[in-house]
KEKE-3310 file (N, C-alpha, C; in steps of 0.2 Angstrom, whole numbers, plus 5000, padded with zeros to 4 digits):
npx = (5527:5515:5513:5518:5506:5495:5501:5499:5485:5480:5485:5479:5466:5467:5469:5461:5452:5460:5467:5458:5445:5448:5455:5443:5431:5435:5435:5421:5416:5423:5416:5404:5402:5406:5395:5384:5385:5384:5375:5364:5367:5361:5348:5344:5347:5356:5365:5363:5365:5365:5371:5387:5403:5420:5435:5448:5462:5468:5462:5448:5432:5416:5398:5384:5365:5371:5373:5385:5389:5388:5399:5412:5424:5423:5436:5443:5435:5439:5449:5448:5443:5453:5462:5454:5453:5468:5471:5460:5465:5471:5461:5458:5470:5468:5463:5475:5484:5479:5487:5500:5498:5489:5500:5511:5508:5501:5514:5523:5515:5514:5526:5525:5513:5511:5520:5514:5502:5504:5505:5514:5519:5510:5512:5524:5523:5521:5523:5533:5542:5554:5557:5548:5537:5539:5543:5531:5525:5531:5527:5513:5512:5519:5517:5504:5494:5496:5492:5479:5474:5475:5465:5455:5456:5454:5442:5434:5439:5434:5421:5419:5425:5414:5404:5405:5407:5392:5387:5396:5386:5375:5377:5377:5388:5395:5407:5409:5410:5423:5431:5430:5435:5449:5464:5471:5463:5460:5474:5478:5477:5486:5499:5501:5502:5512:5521:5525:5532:5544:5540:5540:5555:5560:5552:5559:5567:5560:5549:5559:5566:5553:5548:5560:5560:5548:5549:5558:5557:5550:5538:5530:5530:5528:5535:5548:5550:5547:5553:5567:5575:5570:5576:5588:5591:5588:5597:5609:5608:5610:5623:5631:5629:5638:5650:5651:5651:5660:5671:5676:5674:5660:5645:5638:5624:5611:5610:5611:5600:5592:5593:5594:5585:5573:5572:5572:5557:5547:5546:5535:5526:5515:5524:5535:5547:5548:5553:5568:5571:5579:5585:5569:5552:5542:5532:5515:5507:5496:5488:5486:5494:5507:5506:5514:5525:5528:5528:5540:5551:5550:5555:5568:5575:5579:5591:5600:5611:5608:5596:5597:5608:5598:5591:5600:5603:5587:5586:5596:5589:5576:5582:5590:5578:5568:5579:5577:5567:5568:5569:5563:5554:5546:5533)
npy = (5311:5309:5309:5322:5330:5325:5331:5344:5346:5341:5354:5362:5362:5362:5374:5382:5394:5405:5404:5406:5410:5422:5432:5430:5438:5451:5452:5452:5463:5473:5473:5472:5485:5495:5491:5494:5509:5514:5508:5514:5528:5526:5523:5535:5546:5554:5550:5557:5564:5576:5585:5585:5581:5581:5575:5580:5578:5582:5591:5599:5600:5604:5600:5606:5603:5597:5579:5569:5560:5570:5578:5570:5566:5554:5549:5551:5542:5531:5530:5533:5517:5511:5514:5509:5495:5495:5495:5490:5478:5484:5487:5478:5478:5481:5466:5461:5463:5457:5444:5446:5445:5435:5423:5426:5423:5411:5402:5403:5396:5383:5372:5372:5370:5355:5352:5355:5350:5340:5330:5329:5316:5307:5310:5310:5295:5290:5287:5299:5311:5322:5334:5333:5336:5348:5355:5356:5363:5375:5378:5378:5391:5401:5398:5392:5398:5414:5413:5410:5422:5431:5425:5427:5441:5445:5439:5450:5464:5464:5463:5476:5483:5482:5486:5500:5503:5502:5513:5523:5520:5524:5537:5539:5536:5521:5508:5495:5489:5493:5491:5477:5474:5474:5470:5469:5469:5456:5449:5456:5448:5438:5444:5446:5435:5433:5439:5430:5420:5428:5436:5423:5422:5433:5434:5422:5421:5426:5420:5407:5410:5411:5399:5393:5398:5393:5377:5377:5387:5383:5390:5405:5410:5421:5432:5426:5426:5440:5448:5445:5451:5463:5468:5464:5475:5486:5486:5486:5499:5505:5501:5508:5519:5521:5520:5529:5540:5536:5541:5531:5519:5515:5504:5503:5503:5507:5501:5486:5485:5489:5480:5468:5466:5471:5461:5449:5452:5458:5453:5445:5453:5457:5465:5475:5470:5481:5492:5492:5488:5495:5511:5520:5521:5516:5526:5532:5529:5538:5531:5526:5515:5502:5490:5478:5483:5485:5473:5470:5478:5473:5460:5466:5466:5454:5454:5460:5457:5453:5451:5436:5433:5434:5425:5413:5411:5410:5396:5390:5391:5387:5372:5371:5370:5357:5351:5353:5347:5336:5331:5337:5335:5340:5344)
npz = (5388:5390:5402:5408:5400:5409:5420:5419:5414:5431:5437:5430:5433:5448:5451:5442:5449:5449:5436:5427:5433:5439:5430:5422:5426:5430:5417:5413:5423:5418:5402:5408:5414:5403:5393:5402:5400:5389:5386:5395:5390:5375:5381:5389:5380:5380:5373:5362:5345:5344:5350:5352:5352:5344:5341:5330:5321:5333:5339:5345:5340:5341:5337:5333:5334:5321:5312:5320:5308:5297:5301:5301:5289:5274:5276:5288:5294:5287:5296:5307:5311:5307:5317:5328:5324:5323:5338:5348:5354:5366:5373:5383:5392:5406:5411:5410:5421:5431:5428:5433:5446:5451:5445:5454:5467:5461:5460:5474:5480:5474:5478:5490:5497:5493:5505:5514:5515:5516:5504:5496:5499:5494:5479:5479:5476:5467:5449:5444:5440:5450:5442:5432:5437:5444:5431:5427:5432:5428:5417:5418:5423:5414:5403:5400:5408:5403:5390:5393:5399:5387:5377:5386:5386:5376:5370:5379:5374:5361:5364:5371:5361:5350:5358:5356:5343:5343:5348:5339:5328:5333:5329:5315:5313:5303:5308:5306:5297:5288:5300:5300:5289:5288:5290:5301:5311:5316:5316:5327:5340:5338:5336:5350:5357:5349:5356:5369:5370:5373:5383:5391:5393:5400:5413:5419:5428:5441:5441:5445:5457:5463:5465:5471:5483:5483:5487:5499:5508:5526:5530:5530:5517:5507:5514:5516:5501:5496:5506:5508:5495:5497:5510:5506:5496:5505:5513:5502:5498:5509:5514:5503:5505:5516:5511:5502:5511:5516:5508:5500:5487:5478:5477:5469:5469:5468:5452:5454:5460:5451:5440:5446:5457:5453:5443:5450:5457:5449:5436:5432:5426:5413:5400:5403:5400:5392:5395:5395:5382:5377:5368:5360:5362:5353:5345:5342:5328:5315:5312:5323:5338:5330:5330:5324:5324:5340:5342:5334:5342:5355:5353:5351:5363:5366:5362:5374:5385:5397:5398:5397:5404:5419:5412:5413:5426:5431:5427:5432:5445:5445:5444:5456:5463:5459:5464:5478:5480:5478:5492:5503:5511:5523:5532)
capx = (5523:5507:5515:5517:5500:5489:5501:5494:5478:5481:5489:5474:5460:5467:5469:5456:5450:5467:5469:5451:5439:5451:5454:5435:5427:5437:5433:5416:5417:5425:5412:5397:5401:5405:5390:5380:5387:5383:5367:5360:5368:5357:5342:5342:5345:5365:5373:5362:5370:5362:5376:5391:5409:5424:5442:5450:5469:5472:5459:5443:5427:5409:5395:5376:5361:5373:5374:5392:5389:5392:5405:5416:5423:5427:5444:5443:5431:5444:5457:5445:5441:5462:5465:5450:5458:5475:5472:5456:5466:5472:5456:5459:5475:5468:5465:5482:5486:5477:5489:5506:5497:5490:5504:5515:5505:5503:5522:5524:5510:5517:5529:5526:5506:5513:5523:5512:5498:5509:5501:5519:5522:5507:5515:5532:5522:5522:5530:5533:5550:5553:5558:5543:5531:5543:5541:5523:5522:5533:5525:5505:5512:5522:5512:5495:5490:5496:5486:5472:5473:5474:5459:5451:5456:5454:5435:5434:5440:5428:5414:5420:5422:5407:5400:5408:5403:5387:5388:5394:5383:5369:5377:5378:5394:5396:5414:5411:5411:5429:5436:5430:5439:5455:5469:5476:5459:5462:5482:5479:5477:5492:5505:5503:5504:5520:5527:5525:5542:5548:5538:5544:5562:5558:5549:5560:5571:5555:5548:5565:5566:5547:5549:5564:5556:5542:5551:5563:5553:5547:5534:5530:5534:5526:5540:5554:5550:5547:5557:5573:5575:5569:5582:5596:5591:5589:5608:5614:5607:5616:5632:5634:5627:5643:5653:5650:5652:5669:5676:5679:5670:5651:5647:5632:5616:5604:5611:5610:5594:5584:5595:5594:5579:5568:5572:5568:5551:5543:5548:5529:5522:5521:5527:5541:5554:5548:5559:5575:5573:5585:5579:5563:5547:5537:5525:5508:5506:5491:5482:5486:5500:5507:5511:5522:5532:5529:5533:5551:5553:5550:5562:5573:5577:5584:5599:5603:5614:5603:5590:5602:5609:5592:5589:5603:5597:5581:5587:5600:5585:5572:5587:5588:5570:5567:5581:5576:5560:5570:5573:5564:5545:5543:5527)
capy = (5316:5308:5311:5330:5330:5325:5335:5351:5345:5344:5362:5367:5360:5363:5382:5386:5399:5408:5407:5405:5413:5430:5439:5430:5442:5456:5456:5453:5470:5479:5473:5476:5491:5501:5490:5498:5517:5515:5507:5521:5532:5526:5525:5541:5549:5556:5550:5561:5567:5585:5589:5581:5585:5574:5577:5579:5582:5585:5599:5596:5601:5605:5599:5606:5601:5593:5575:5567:5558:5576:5579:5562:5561:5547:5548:5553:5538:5526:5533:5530:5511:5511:5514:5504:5488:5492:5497:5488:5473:5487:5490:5471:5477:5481:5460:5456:5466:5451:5438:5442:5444:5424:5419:5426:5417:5403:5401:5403:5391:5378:5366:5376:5368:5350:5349:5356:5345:5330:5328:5324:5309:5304:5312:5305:5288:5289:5286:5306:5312:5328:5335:5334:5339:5355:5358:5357:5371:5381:5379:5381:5397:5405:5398:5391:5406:5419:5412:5410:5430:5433:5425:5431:5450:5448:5442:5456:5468:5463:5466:5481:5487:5481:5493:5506:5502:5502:5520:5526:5519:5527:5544:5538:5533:5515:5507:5487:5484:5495:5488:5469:5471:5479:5463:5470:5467:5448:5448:5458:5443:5434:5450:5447:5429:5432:5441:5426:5420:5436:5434:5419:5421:5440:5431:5416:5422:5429:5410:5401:5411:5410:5391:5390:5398:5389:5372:5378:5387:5378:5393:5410:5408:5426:5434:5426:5428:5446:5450:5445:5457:5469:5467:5467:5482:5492:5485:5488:5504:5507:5501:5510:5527:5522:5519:5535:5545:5536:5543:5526:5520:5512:5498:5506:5498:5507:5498:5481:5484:5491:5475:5461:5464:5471:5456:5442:5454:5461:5450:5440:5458:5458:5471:5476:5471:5487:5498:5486:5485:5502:5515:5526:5516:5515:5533:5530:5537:5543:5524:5522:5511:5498:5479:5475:5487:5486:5466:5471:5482:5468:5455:5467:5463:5447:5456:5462:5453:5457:5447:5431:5432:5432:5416:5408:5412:5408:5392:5389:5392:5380:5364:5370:5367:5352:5347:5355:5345:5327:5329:5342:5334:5337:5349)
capz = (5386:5393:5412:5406:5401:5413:5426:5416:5417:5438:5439:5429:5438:5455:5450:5440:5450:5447:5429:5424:5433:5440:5423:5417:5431:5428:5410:5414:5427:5413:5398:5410:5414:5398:5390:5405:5400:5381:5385:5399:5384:5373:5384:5387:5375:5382:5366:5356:5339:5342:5354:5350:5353:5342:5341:5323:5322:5341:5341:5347:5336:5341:5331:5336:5328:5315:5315:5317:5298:5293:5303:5299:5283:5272:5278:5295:5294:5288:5298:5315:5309:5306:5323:5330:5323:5328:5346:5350:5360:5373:5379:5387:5395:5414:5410:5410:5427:5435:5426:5439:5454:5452:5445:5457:5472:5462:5462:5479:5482:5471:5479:5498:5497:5494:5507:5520:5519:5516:5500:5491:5501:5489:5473:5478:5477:5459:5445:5442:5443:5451:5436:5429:5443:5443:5427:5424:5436:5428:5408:5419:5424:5408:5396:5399:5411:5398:5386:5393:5399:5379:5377:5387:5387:5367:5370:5381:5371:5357:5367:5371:5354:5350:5361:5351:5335:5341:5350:5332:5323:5334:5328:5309:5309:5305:5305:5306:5290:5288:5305:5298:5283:5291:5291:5308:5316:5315:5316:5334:5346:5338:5339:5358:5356:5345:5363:5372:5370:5377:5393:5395:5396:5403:5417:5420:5435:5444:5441:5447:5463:5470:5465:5474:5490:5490:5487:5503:5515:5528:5534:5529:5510:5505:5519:5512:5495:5495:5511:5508:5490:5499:5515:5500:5493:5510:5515:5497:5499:5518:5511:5496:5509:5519:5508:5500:5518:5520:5503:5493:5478:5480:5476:5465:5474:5462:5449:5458:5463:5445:5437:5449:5461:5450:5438:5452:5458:5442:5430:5430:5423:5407:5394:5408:5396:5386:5398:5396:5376:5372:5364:5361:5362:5346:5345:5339:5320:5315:5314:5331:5340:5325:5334:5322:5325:5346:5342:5332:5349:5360:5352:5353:5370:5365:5359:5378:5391:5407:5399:5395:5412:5419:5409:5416:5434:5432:5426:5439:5451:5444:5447:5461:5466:5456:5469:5485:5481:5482:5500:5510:5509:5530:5533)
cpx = (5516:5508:5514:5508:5496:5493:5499:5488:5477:5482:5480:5467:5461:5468:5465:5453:5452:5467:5465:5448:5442:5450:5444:5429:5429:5436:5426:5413:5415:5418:5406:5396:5402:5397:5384:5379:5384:5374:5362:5362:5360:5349:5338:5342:5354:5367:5368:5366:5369:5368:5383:5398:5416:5431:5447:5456:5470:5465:5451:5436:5421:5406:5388:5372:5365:5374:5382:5393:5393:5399:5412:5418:5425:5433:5446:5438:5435:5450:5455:5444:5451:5462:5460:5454:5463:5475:5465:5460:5468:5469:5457:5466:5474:5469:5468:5486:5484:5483:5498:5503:5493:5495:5511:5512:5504:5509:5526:5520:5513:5518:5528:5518:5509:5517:5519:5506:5500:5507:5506:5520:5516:5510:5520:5529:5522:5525:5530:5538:5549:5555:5552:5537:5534:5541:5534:5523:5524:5530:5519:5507:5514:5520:5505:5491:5489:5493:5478:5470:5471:5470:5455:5452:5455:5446:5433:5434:5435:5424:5412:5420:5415:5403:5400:5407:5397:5384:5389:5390:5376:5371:5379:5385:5396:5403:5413:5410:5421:5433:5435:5435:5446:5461:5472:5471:5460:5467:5482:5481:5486:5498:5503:5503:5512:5524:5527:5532:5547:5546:5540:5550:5561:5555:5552:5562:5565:5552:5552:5564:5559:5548:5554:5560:5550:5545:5557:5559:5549:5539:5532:5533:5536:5533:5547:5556:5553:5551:5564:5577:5575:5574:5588:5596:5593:5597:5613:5614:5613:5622:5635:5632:5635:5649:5655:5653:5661:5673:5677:5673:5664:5651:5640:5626:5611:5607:5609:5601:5589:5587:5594:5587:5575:5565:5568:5560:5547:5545:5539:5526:5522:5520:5530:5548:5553:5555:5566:5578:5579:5581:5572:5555:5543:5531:5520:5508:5498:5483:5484:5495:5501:5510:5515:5526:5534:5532:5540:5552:5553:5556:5567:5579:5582:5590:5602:5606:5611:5598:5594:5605:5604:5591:5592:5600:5592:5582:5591:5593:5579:5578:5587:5580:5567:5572:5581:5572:5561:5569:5568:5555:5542:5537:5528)
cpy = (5316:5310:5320:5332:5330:5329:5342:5351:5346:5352:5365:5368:5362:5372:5385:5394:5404:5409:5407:5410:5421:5432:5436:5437:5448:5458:5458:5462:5475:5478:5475:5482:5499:5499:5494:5505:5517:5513:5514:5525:5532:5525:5530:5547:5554:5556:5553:5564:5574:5588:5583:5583:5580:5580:5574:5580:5583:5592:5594:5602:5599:5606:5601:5608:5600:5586:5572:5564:5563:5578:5576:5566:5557:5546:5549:5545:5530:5526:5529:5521:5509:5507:5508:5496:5487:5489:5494:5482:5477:5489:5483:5473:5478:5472:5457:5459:5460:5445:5438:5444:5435:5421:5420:5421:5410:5399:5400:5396:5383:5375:5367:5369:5358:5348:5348:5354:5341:5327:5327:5319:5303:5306:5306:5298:5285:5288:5293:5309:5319:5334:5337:5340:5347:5361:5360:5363:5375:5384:5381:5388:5400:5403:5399:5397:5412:5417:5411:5418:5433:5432:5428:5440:5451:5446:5448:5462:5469:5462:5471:5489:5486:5487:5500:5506:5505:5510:5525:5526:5521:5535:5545:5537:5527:5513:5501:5484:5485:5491:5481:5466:5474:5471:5464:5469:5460:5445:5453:5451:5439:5438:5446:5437:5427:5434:5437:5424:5424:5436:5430:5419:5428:5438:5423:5417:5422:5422:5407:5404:5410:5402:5388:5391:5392:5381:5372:5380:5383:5382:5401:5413:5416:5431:5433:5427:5436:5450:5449:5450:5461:5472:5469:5471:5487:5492:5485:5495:5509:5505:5505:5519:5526:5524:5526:5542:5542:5539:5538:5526:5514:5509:5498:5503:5501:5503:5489:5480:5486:5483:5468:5459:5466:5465:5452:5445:5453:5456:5445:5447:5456:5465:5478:5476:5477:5492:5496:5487:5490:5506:5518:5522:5520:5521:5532:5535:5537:5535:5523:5519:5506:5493:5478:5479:5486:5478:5465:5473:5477:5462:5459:5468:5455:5449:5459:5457:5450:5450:5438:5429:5430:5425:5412:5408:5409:5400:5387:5390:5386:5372:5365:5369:5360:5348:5346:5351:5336:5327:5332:5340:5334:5344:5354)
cpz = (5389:5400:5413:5405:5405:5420:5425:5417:5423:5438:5436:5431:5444:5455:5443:5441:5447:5440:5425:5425:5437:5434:5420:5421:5430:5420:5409:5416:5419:5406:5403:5410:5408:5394:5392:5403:5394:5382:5390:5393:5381:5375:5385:5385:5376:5376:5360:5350:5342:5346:5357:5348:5351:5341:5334:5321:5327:5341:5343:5344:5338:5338:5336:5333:5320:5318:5314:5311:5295:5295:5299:5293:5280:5276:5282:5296:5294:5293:5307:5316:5308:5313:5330:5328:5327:5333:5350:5357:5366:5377:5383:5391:5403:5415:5415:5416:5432:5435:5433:5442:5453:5450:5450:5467:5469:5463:5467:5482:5481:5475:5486:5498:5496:5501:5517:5520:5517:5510:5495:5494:5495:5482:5471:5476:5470:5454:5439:5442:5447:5447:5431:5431:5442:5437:5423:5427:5432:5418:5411:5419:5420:5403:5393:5401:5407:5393:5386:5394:5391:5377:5379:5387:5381:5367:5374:5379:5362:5358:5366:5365:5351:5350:5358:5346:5334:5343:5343:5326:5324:5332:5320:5305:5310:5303:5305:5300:5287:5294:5305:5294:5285:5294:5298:5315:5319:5318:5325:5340:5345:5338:5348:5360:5354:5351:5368:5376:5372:5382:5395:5398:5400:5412:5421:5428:5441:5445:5447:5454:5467:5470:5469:5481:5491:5489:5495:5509:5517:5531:5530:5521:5505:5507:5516:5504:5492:5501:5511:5500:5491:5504:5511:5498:5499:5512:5510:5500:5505:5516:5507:5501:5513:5516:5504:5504:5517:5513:5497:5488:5481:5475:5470:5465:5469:5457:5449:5460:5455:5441:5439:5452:5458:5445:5442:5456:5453:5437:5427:5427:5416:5403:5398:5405:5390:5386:5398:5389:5373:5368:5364:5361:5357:5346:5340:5332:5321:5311:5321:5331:5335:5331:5330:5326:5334:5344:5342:5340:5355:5359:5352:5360:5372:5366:5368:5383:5395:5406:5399:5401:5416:5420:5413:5423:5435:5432:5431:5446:5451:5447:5454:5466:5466:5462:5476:5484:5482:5488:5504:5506:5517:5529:5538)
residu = (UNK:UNK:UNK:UNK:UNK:UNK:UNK:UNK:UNK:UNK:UNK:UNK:UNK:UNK:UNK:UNK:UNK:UNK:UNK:UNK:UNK:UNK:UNK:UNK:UNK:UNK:UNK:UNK:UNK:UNK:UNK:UNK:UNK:UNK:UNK:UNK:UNK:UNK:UNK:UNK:UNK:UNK:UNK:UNK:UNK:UNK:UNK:UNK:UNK:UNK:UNK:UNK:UNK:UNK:UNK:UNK:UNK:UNK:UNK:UNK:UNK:UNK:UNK:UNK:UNK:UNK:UNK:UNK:UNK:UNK:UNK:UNK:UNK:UNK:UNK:UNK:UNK:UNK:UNK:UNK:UNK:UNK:UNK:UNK:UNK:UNK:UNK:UNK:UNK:UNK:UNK:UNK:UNK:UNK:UNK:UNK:UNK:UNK:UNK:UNK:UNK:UNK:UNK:UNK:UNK:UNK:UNK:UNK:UNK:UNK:UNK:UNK:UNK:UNK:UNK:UNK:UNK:UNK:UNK:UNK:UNK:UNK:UNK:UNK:UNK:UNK:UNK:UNK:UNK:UNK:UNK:UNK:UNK:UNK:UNK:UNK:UNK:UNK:UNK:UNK:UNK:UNK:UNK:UNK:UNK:UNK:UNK:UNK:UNK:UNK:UNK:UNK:UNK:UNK:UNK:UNK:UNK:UNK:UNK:UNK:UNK:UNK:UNK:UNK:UNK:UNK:UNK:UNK:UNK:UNK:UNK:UNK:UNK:UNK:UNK:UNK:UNK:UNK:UNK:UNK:UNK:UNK:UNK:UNK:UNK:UNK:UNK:UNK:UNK:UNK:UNK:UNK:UNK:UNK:UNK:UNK:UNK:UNK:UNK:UNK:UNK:UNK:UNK:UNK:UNK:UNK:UNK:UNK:UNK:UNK:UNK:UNK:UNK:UNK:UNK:UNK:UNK:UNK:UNK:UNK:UNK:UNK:UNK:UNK:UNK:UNK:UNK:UNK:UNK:UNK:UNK:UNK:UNK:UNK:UNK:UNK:UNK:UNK:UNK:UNK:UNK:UNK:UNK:UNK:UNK:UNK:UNK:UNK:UNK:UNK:UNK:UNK:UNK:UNK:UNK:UNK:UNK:UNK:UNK:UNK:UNK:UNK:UNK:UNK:UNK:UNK:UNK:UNK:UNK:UNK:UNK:UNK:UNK:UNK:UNK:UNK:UNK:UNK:UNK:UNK:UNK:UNK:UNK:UNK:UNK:UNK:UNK:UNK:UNK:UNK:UNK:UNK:UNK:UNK:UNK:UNK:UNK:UNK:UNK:UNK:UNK:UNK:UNK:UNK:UNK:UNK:UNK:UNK:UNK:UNK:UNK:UNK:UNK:UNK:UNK:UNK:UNK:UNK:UNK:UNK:UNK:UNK:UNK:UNK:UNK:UNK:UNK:UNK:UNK:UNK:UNK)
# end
């Protein structure tokens, strides 16, 4: 457990930039810049009540020289403070766009970076199995990384609320005492915490295959990674067009490619296994999008094959890495 350990600590200091300071920039970005909009706002004078346009039922209602207070009412009031709780963590969702593009180059980087400056012959010197070393990689990238993203996209996004509060509150509508005491304000961060375990397995294959490349290539890791899925797609594609031309039965290359190749590409995105789960995706009531319910919706992916399949894949692909990584240490 102490060997585990302290290799997480490595993974996470030598990639810090990656899983720290990418999405902390990007939130930064984002929090500056709406901070900046609400503040020129209120500098100069833009977010005035006197001319102020809100959207009440799908319709859109213009107030002049009234102030939004009157506009609001109680109920409309709670209803906005509702929806505020619910849907607050999705303003952090640009974020988590950040989270697979690092972790699909750190994947590829992984075992590819030790071999090419020789810097496992120091590893190997250790008493680290490759088992281990392997696996650190593959919990820094499906775990630690997505949690630090939630982190940070959740301070992020209550910043950003922040800002909103206080834009409402320059026009006499105050919510932070309604969206304090709102039990979903709180329970947001850990909804996306509860879909963790569904990124994981959703993301395993995608995992297994870059870790396999980069424990295998000797050059060009990016190329083969992304180059040979691609290659099998255009010559599923060309087969199943021949096939087609000659009169027999096709071997149904779209299918192969939205089920296999998308799986080992896309699979570090998250909330990709939305489009898998069956069924109609959860419709915003009238507080907004409910997380439990997108939660239920998410683990109901479990219940599919494709994803289980996957699993094994990914699984069969990490042993193989773990084992390409005994042998093949030349630069």
């Amino acid at each position: 457990m102490n060997t585990m350990k302290w290799l997480l600590r490595r993974e996470f200091w030598e990639n810090k930039g990656g899983f720290v300071w990418a999405p902390l920039i990007a939130a930064i970005i984002m929090v500056v810049l709406v901070g900046g909009v609400v503040g020129y706002g209120l500098a100069s004078g833009k977010l005035s009540s006197e001319d102020v346009t809100i959207r009440v039922e799908g319709k859109e209602v213009h107030t002049t020289s009234v102030s939004l207070a009157k506009a609001v009412t109680p109920e409309k009031r709670t209803q906005m403070a509702s929806i505020a709780a619910n849907n607050y963590i999705a303003v952090g969702a640009p974020i988590f766009f950040v989270l697979p593009i690092v972790a699909f180059f750190y994947c590829l980087a992984a075992l590819y970076d030790d071999r090419r400056d020789r810097s496992i012959l120091f590893w190997k010197s250790l008493p680290i199995s490759d088992a281990d070393t392997v696996l650190s990689k593959l919990v820094t990238v499906l775990v630690v990384a997505p949690l630090i993203t939630i982190g940070v996209a959740t301070a992020a996004a209550l910043a950003i609320l922040f800002f909103a509060g206080i834009a409402t509150s320059y026009h006499g509508v105050s919510l932070f005492g309604a969206v304090l005491t709102n039990v979903n304000f709180y329970l947001a961060p850990f909804y996306l915490v509860g879909m963790l375990p569904v990124y994981i397995l959703w993301a395993l294959p995608t995992a297994g295959w870059l870790l396999l490349v980069s424990s295998w290539a000797k050059s060009k890791v990016f190329l083969w990674a992304v180059g040979v899925p691609l290659m099998a797609a255009v010559l599923l594609k060309w087969l199943d067009y021949l096939l087609g031309m000659a009169g027999g039965v096709t071997i149904n290359a779209d299918w192969v490619i939205n089920n296999v190749l998308e799986t080992i590409l896309l699979g570090l995105i998250p909330g990709t296994w939305f489009m898998n789960a069956g069924g109609d995706l959860p419709l915003p009531t009238t507080n907004g999008v409910d997380m439990m319910t997108m939660l239920q919706y998410s683990y109901a992916t479990l219940g599919k094959p494709a994803l289980w399949t996957g699993v094994v894949a990914g699984v069969a692909m990490i042993l193989g890495a773990i084992r390409l990584r005994r042998w093949r240490d030349e630069g």
